[in-house]
C-alpha positions in Angstrom: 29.0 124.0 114.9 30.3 122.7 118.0 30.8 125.3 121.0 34.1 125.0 122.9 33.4 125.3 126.8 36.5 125.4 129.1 36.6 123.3 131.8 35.8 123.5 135.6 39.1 122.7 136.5 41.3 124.7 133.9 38.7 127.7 135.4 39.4 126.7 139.0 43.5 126.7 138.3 43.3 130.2 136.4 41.2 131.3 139.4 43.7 130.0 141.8 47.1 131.4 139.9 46.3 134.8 139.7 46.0 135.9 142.6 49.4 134.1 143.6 51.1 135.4 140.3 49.8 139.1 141.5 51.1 138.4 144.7 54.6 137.7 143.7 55.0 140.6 141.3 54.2 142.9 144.1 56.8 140.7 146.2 59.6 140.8 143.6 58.4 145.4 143.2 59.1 145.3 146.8 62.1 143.4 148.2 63.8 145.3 144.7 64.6 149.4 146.0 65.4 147.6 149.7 69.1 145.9 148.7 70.3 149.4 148.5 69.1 150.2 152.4 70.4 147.2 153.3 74.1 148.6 151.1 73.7 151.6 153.4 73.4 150.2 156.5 76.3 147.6 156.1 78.6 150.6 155.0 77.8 152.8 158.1 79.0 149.2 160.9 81.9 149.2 158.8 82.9 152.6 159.2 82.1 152.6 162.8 85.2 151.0 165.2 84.5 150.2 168.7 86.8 151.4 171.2 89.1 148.5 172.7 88.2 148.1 176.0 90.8 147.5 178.5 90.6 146.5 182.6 93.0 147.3 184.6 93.8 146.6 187.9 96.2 148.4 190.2 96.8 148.2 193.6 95.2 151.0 196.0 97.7 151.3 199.1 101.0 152.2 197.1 100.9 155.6 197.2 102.0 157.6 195.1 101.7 155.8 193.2 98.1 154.8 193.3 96.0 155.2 195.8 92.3 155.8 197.2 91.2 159.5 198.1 88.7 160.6 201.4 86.3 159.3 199.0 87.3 155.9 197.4 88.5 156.5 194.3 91.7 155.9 193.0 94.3 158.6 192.2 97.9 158.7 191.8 100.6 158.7 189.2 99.7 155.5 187.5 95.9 157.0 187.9 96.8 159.7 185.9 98.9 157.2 183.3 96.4 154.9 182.7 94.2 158.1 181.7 96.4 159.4 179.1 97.5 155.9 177.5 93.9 155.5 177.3 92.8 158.7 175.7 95.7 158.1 173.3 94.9 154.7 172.0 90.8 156.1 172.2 90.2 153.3 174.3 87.9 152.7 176.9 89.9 151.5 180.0 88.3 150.3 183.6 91.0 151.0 186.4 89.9 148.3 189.0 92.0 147.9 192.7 93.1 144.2 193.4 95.0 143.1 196.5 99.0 142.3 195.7 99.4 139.0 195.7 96.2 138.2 193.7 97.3 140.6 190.8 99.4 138.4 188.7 97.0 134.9 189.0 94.6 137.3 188.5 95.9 138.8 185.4 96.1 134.9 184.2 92.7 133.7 185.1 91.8 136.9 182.6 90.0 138.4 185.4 91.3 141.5 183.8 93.8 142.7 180.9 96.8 144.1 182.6 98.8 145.6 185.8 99.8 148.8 186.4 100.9 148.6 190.2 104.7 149.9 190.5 105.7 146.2 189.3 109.2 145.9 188.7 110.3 143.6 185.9 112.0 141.0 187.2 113.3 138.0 185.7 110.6 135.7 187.5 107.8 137.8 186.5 108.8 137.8 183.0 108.3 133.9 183.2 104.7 134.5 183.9 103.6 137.6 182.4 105.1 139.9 179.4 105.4 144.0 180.3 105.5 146.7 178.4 108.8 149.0 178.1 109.7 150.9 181.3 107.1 153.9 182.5 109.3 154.3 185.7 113.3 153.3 187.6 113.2 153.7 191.1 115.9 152.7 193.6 115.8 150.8 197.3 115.6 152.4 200.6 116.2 151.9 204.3 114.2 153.7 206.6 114.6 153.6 210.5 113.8 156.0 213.3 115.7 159.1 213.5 118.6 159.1 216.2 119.0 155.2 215.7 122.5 153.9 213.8 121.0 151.1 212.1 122.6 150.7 208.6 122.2 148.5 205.7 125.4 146.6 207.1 123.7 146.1 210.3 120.9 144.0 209.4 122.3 140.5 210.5 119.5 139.5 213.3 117.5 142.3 212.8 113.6 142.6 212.4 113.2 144.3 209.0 110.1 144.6 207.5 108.9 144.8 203.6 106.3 144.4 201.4 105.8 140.9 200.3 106.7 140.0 196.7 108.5 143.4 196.1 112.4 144.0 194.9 113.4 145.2 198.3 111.7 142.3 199.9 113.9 139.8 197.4 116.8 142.2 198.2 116.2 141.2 201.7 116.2 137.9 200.6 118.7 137.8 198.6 121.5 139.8 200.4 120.5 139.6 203.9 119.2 136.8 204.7 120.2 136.7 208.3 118.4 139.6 209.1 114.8 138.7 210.4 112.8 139.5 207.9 108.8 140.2 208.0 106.7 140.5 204.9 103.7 142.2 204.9 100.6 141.8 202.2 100.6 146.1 201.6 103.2 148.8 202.2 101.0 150.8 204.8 100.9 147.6 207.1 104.5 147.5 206.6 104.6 151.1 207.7 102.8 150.7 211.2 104.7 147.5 212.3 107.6 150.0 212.2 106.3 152.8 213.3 104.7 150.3 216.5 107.8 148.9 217.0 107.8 145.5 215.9 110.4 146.1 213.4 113.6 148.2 213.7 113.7 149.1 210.2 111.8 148.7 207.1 113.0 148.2 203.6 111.4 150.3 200.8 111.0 151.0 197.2 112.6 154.8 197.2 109.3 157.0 196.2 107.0 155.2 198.1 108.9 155.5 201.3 110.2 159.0 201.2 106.7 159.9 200.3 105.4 158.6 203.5 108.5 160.5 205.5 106.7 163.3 204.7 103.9 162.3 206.4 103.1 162.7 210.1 103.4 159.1 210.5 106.6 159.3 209.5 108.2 162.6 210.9 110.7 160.7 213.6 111.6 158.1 210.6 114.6 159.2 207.9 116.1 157.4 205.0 119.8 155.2 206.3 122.8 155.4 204.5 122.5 155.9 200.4 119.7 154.4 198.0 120.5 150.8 196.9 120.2 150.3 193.3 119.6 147.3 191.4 119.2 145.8 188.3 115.6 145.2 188.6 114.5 148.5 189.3 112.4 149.4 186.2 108.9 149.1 186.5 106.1 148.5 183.5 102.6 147.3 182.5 101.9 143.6 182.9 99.8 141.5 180.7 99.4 137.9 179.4 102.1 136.6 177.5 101.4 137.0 173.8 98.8 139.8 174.3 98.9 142.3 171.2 97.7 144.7 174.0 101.8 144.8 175.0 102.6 146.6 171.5 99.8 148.8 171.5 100.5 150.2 175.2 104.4 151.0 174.0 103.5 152.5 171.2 101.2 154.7 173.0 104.1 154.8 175.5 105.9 156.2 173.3 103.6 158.8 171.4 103.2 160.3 175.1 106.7 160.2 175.8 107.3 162.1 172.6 104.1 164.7 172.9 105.6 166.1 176.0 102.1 164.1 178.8 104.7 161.9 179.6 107.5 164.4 181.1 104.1 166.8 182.2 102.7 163.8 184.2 105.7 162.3 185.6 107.3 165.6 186.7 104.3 166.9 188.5 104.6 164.2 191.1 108.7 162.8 190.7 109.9 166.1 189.6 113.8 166.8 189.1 116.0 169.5 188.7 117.4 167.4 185.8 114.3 168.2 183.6 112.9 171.2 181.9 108.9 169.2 182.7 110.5 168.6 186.0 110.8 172.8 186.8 108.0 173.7 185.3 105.9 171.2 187.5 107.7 172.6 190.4 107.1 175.9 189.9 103.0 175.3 188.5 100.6 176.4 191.6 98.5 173.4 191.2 101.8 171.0 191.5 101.9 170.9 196.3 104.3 168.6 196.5 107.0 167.0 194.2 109.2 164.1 195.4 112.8 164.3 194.2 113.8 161.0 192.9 117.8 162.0 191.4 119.9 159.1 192.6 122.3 161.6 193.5 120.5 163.5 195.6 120.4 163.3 199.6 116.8 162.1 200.5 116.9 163.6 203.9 118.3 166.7 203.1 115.4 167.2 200.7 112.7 166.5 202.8 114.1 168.6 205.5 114.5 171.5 202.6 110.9 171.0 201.6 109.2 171.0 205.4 111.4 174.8 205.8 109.6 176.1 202.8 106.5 174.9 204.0 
């Protein structure tokens, strides 16, 4: 009988597979129970949003609008705005303070996502940049020193100074161009020509300027003749034209407007006697000072009846 011996090399090749064929059974044990995990994991970044971040930029020397306190940081109306636009949408918004004349090239070198800086909407903006609906209407005032008959007829060779790139400085512009008209880069360099001297008058956006009558600065200074209105007077949120930002600012606009922050926000600092938010922010201790902004109503006559009561 003949024995049967296996070879060295089938032995060699057995030797060498098992090992490997152990090896990928554990393999294919293991990577089984983790597909689940990885389930689990995919679920949970699924569920989780991101807030939208936004940045803002505003600019810092239009007060009340916005402006810097003792300490540098910015506060104001549109302060205050931005804050409760943001917590609606439960976004997470940078409020940044950019010079005036670099906020719209600014806005289109997407240095930042939108404008909240008292900008009106005019027709050549809107050729530029898109805006939300309305926040705020505001009229046009003159201011001059008190016991001086400058009126807004009297302009013709006249220094009158404005903010540049404003609706009262294309006002200016537009209606009176023979006065002599000096533009300034912010409001509050505007405001100390005038009060210097160099100018005779200055020509203002209506809160802005009766809010600095009030104002030491401006104690010999009143408002001449009535507020000028104009078609341009609205003001609301810039942005890039085609941002889907612009629909989700109204509609939080809007949510605000219909909650009752809206009327609470805007009364505590341009309350009326025309709104129920505008006496209740009138009458709250925490509420110093509330600028009248009714069309109707004499600007002088109400800052003189605010200063008795003081």
């Amino acid at each position: 009988m003949t024995l049967l011996t296996k070879s060295p090399v089938i032995m060699s090749k057995a030797l060498w597979l098992a090992p490997l064929t152990a090896a990928m059974l554990m393999l294919a044990s293991c990577s089984s129970p983790s597909a689940p995990e990885e389930s689990a994991v995919t679920d949970d970044a699924a569920t989780t949003e991101t807030p939208m971040s936004v940045k803002i930029a505003t600019e810092s020397s239009y007060k009340p609008f916005s402006y810097t306190d003792a300490d540098g940081k910015l506060i104001g109306y549109e302060v205050e705005l931005v804050d409760a636009l943001c917590a609606q949408m439960k976004a997470d918004c940078e409020l940044i303070s950019q010079d005036w004349d670099g906020l719209i090239p600014g806005l289109n070198a997407q240095k930042f996502d939108a404008i909240i800086a008292g900008m009106s909407i005019t027709p050549e903006r809107k050729e530029v940049v898109e805006f939300t609906d309305p926040y705020f209407h505001t009229g046009i005032i003159l201011i001059g020193k008190k016991g001086d008959n400058i009126t807004v007829a009297d302009l013709s060779g006249q220094p009158v100074a404005s903010q540049r790139s404003t609706v009262a400085a294309q006002y200016l512009q537009d209606e009176h161009p023979k006065s002599d008209i000096k533009l300034y880069d912010t409001q509050d360099n505007a405001y100390l020509d005038l009060t210097s001297g160099r100018v005779r008058a200055m020509m203002s956006d209506k809160v802005t300027g009766i809010d600095w009558l009030k104002t030491d600065a401006g104690k010999d200074y009143e408002v001449k003749g009535e507020e000028i209105s104009t078609d341009e007077d609205a003001m609301g949120i810039a942005f890039r034209k085609g941002d889907p930002l612009v629909g989700k600012f109204n509609t939080a606009l809007a949510e605000l407007k219909a909650n009752g922050t809206y009327d609470q926000i805007t009364g505590s600092y341009f309350g009326t006697s025309s709104t129920a938010a505008a006496k209740k922010a009138s009458a709250a201790d925490s509420v110093k000072e509330v600028v009248i902004v009714d069309s109707k109503a004499d600007a002088n006559a109400v800052i003189a009846s605010e200063e008795k009561t003081e």
